[in-house]
Z-matrix of the N, CA and C atoms (Angstrom, degrees):
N
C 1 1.440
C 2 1.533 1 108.86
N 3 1.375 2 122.75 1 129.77
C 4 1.200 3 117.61 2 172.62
C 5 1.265 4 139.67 3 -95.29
N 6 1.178 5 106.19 4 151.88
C 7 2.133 6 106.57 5 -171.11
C 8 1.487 7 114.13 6 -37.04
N 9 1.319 8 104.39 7 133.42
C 10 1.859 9 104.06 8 167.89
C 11 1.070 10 105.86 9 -78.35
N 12 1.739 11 166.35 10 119.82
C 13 1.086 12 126.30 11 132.62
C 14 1.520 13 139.13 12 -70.37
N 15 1.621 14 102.24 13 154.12
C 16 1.391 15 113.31 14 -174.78
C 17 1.534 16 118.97 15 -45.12
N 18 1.468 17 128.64 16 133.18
C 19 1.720 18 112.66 17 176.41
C 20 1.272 19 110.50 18 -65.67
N 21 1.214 20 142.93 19 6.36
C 22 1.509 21 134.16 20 178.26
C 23 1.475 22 91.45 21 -92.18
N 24 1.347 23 114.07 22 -37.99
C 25 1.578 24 110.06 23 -161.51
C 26 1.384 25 105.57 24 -70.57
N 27 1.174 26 139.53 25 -5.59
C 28 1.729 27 142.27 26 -153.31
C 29 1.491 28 70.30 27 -126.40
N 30 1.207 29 160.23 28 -18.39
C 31 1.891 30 136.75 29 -169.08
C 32 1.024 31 90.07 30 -94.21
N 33 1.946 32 126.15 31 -57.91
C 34 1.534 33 114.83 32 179.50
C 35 1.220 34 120.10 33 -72.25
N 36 1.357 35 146.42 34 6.38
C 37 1.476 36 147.64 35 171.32
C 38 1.565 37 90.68 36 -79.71
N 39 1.785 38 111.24 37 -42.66
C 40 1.754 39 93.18 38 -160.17
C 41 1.951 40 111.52 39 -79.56
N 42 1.820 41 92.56 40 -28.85
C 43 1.647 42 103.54 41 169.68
C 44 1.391 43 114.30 42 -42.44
N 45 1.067 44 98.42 43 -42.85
C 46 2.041 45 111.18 44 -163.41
C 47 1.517 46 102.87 45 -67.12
N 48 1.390 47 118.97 46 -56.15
C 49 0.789 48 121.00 47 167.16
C 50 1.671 49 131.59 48 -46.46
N 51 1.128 50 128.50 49 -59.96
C 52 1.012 51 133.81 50 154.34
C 53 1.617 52 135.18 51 -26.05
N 54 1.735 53 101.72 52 -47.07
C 55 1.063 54 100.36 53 150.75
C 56 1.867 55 158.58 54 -87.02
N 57 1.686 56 90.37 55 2.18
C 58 0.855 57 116.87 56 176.08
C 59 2.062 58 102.89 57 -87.14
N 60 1.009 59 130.72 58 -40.37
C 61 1.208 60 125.71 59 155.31
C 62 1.676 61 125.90 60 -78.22
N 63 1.205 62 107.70 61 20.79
C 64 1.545 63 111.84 62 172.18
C 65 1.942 64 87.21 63 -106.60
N 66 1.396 65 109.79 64 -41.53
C 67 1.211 66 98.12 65 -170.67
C 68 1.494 67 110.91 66 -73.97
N 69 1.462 68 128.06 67 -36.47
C 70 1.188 69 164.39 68 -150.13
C 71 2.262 70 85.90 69 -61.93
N 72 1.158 71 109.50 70 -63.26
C 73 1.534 72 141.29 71 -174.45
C 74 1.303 73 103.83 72 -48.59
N 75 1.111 74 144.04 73 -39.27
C 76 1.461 75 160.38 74 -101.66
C 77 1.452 76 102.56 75 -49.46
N 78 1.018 77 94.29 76 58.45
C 79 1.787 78 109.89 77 145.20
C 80 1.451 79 130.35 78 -57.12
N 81 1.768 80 90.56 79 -45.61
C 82 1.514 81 102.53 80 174.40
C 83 1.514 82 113.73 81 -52.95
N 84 1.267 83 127.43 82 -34.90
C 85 1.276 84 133.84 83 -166.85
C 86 1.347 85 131.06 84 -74.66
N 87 1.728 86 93.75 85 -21.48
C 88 1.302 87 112.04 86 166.26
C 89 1.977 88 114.04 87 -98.20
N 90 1.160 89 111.47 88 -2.27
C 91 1.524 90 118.80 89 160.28
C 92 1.338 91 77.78 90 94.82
N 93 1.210 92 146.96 91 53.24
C 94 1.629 93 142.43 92 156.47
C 95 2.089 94 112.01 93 -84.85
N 96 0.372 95 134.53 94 126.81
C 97 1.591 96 124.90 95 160.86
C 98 1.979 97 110.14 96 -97.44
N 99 1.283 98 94.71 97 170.15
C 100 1.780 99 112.72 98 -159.22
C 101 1.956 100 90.08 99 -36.04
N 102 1.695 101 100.12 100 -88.23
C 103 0.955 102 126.16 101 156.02
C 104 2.142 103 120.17 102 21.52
N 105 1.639 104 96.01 103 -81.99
C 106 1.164 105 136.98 104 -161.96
C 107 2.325 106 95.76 105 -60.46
N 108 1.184 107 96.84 106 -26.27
C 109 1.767 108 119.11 107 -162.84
C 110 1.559 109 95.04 108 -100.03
N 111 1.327 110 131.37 109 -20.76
C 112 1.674 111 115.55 110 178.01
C 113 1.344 112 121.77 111 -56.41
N 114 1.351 113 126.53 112 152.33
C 115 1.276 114 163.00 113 -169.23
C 116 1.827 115 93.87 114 -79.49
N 117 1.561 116 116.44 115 79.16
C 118 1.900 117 100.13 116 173.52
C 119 1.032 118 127.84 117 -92.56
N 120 1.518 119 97.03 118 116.92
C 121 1.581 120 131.97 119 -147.02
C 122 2.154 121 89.08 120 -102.42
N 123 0.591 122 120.93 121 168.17
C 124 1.498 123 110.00 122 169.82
C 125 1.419 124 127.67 123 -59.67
N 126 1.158 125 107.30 124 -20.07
C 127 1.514 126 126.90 125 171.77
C 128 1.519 127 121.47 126 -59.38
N 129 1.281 128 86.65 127 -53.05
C 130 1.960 129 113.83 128 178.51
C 131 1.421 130 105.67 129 -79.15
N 132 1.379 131 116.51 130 -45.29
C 133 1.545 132 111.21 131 163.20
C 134 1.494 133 122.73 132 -54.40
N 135 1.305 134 125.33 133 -46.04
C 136 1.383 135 111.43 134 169.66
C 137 2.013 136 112.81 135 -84.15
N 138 0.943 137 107.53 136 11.20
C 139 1.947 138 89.09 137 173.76
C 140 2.067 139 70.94 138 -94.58
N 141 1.171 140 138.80 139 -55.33
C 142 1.590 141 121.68 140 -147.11
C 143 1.398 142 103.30 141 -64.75
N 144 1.418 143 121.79 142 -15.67
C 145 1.126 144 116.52 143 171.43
C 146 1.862 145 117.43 144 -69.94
N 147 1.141 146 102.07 145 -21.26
C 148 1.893 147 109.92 146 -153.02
C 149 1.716 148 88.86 147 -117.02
N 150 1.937 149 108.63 148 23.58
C 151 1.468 150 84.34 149 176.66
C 152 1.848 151 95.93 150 -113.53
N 153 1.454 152 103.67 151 151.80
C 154 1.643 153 105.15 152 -176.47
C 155 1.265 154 109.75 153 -63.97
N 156 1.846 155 103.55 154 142.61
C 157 1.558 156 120.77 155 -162.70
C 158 1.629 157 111.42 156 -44.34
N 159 1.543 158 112.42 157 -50.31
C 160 1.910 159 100.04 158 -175.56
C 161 1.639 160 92.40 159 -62.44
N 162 1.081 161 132.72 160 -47.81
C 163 1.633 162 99.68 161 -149.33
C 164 1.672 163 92.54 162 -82.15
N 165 1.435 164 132.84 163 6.60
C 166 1.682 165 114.89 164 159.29
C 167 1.121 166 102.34 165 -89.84
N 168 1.753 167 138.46 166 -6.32
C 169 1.328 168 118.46 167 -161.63
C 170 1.830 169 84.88 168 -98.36
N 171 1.535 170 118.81 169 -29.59
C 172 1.375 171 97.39 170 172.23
C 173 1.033 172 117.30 171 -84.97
N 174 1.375 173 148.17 172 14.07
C 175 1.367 174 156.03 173 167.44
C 176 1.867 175 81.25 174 -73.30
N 177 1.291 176 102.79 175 -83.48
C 178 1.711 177 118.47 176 -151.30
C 179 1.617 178 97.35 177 -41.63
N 180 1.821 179 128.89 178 -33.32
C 181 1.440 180 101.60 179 -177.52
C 182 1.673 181 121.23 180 -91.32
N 183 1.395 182 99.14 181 -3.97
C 184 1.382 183 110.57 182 170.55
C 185 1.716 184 115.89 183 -58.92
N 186 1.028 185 100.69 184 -64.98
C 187 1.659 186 118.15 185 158.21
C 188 1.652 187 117.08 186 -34.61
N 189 1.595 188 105.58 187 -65.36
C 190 1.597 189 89.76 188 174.09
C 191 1.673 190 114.77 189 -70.39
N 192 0.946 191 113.38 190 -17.31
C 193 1.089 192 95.33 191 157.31
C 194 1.447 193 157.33 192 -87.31
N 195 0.884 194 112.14 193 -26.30
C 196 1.470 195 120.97 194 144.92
C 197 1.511 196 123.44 195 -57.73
N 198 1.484 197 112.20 196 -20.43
C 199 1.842 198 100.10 197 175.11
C 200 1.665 199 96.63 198 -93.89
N 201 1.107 200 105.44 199 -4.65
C 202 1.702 201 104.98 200 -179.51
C 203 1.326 202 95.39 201 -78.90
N 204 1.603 203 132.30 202 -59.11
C 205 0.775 204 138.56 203 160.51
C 206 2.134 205 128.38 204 -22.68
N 207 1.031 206 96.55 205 -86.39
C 208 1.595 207 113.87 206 142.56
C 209 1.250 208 110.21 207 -0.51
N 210 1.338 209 115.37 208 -71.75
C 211 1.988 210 118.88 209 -166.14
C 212 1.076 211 102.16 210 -83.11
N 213 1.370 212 126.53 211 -40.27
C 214 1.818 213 112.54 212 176.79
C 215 1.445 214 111.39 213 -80.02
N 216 1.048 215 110.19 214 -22.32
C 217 1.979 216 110.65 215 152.83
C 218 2.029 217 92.52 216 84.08
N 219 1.717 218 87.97 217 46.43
C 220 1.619 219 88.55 218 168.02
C 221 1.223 220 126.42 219 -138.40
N 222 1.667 221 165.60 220 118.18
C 223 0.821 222 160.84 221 -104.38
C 224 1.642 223 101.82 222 -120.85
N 225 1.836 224 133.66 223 155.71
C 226 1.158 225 121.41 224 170.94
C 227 1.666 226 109.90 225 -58.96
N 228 1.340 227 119.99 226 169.42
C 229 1.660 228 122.46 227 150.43
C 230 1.677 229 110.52 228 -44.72
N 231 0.968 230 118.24 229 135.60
C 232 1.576 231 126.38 230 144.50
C 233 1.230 232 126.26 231 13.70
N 234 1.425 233 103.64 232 -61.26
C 235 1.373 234 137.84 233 -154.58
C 236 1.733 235 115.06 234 -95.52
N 237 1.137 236 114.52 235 -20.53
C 238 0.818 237 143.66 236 174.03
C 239 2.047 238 126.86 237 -89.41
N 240 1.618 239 94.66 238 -28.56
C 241 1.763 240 103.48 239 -171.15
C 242 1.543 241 91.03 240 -75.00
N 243 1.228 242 102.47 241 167.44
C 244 1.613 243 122.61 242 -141.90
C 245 2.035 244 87.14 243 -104.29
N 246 1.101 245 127.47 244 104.49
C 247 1.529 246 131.70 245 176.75
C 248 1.062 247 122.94 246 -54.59
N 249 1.727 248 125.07 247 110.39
C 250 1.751 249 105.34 248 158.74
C 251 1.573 250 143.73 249 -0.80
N 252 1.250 251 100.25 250 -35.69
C 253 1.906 252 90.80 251 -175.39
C 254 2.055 253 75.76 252 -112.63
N 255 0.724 254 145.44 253 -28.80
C 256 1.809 255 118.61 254 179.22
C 257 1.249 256 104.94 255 -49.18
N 258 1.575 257 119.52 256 -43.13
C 259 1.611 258 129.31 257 -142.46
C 260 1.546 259 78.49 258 -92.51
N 261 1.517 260 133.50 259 -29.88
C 262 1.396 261 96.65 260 168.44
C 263 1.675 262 129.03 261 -84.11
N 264 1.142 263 102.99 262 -13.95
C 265 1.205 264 108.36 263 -161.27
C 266 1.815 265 104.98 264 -106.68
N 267 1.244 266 117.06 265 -2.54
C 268 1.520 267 137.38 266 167.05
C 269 1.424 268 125.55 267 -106.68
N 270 1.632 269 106.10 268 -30.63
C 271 1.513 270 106.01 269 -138.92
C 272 1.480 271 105.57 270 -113.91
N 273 1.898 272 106.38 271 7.03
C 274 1.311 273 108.54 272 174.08
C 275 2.022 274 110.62 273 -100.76
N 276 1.165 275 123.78 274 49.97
C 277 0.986 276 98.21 275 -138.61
C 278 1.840 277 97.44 276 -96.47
N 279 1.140 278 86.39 277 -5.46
C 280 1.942 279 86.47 278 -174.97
C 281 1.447 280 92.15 279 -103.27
N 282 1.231 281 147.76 280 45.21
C 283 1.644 282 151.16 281 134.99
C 284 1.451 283 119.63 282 -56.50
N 285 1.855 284 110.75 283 -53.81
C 286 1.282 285 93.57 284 -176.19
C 287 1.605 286 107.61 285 -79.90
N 288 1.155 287 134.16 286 1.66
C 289 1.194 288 135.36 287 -176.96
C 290 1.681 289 115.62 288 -77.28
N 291 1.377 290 90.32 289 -39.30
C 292 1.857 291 110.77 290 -158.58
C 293 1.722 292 76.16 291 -80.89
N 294 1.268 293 114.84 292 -47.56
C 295 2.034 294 107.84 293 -160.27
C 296 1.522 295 112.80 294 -38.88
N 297 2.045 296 91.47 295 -49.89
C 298 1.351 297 98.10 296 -162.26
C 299 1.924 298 101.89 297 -80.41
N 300 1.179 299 109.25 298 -5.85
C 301 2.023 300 114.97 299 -169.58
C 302 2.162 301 74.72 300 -65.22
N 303 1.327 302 106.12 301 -67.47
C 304 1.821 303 126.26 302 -177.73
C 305 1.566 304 99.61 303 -27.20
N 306 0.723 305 101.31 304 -82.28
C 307 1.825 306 129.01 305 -171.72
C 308 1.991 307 95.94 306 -31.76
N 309 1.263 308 102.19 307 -66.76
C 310 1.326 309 106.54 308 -176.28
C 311 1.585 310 117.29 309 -74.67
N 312 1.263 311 136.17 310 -18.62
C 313 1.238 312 152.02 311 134.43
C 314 1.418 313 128.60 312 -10.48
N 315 1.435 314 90.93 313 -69.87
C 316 1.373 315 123.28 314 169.89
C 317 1.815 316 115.13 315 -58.65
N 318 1.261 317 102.07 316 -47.76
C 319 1.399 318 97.66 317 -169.71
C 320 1.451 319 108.25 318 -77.87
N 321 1.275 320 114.58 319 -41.77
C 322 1.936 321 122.14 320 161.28
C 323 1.397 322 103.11 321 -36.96
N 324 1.110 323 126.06 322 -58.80
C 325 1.984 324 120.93 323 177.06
C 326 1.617 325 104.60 324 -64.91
N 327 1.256 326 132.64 325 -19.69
C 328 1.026 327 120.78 326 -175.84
C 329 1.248 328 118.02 327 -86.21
N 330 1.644 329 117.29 328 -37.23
C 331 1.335 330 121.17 329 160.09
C 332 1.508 331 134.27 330 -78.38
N 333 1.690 332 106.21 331 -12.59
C 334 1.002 333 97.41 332 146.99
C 335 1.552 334 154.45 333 -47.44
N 336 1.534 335 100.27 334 -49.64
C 337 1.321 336 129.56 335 -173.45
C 338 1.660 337 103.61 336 -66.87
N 339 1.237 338 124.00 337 -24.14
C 340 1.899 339 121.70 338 160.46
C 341 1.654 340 110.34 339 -63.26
């Protein structure tokens, strides 16, 4: 008969994980958050358009910085890399933007198709 595991034990197996590929990425290291690293697909291009100017102007120096970073081929201090629970609790920040870019997307194909 095989082991049950505990449901807490399957949340911290998936946490662990997670953070081991947040670290794994090292985005953090260059001061990137989740967010800041997407693929802009047209979707993602219009929520960055519909996001308010400070949080694109701190998007935009995050970015130069890290490609500044990037070409001299050096990482921030320590002290400075961007933490697991910030990057969750900071680093999603163009989600509700991109949902509703999705959301409305969707319904344009839907009324199309009549």
């Amino acid at each position: 008969m095989a082991a049950v595991a505990k449901p807490g034990f399957m949340a911290q197996l998936t946490n662990a994980a997670k953070r081991f590929v947040f670290r794994a990425s090292g985005f953090n290291q260059m001061g990137l958050y989740h967010d800041d690293c997407l693929y802009e697909n047209s979707d993602v291009q219009e929520a960055l358009n519909r996001l308010p100017q400070p949080i694109m102007n701190d998007r935009n120096f995050r970015m130069q910085r890290a490609l500044h970073l990037s070409l001299t081929k050096k990482i921030l201090p320590k002290e400075e890399w961007i933490s697991y629970e910030e990057d969750r609790e900071k680093g999603r920040y163009l989600q509700p933007y991109l949902e509703e870019v999705i959301r409305e997307r969707k319904e344009r194909e839907e009324w199309n198709k009549k």
